[in-house]
N, C-alpha and C positions, 0 to 999 in steps of 0.2 A: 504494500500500500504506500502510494505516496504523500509526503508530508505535508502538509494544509501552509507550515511556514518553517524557514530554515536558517538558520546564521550559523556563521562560521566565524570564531575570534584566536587572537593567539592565546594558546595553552597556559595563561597564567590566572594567579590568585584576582589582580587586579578586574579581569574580565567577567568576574561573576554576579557581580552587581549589575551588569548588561542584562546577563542572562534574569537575573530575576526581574528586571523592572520588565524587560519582554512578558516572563511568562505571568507578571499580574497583569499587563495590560488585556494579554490576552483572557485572562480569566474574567477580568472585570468586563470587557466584552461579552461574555459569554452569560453574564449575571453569577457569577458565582458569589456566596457571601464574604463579607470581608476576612472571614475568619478561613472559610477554603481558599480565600487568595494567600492569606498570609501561611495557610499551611505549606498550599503549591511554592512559595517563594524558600519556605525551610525546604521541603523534599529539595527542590531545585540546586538551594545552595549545599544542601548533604550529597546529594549524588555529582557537583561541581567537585566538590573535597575526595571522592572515592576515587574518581577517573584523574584527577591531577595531579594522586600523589603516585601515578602511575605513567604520566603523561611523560613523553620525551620532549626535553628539551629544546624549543625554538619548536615544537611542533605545534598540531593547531587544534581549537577546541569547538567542538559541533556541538549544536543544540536542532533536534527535529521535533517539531511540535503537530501533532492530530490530535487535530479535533472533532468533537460528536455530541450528542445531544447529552448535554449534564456531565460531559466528561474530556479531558485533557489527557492527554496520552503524549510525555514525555522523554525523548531519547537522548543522552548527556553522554558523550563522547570523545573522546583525546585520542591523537597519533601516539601509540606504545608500542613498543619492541619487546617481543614474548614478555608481556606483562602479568600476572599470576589476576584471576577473577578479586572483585572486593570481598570480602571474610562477611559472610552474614553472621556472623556471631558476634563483630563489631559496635560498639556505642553508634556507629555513626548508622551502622544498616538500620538496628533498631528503631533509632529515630525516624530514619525513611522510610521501612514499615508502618511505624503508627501514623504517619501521617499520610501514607497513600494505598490507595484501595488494593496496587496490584506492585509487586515491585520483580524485577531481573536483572541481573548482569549476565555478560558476555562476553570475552576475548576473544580476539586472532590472534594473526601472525604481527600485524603491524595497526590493535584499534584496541580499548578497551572500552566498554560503554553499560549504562545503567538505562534500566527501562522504569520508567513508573507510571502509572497511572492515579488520576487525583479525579473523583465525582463530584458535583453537585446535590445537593439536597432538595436546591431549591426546584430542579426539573423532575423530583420524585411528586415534590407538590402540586405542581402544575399538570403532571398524567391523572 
């Protein structure tokens, strides 16, 4: 499936704060409440922390965003060289469990990346 919207910045700490104000824009779009945007902004900035302490250096860092009715579906990405998966038994996974509906990672040869998904409530109400 392809992604509704896409950026690509350099792999560092600095550019995470991009990535989050993106993906509350797009939540607040979508009506999500204030309190699921400020979730998706933590997931966001937890799974930025996962892939960059993995990321190589001067490499570049993805963000692919699908979207759906009550739901953001998030894919957080860094150029890495046989990078080992994030530890879900980690503080940091934990936290981006509890705050997204669905959560994955993934490695290659040369990528490593965090998948999450974050719902709405408020399109539960509205069905």
């Amino acid at each position: 499936m392809h992604p509704d919207a896409e950026i690509r910045l350099p792999a560092e700490t600095a550019y995470v704060a991009v990535l989050r104000m993106a993906a509350s824009g797009i939540a607040a779009r979508l009506d999500f409440t204030l309190d699921e945007v400020d979730d998706l902004k933590m997931a966001v900035s937890e799974a930025c922390s996962m892939v960059l302490a993995a990321a190589t250096p001067g490499g570049s860092m993805y963000a692919a965003f699908s979207l759906g009715e009550g739901r953001i579906e998030v894919r957080v990405s860094a150029d890495a060289v046989n990078a080992d998966p994030p530890d879900p038994g980690s503080f940091a996974w934990q936290v981006l469990a509890s705050t997204a509906a669905e959560v994955s990672a993934e490695t290659s040869h040369d990528r490593v990346s965090v998948c999450l998904t974050i719902t709405s409530s408020t399109s539960a109400a509205r069905a």
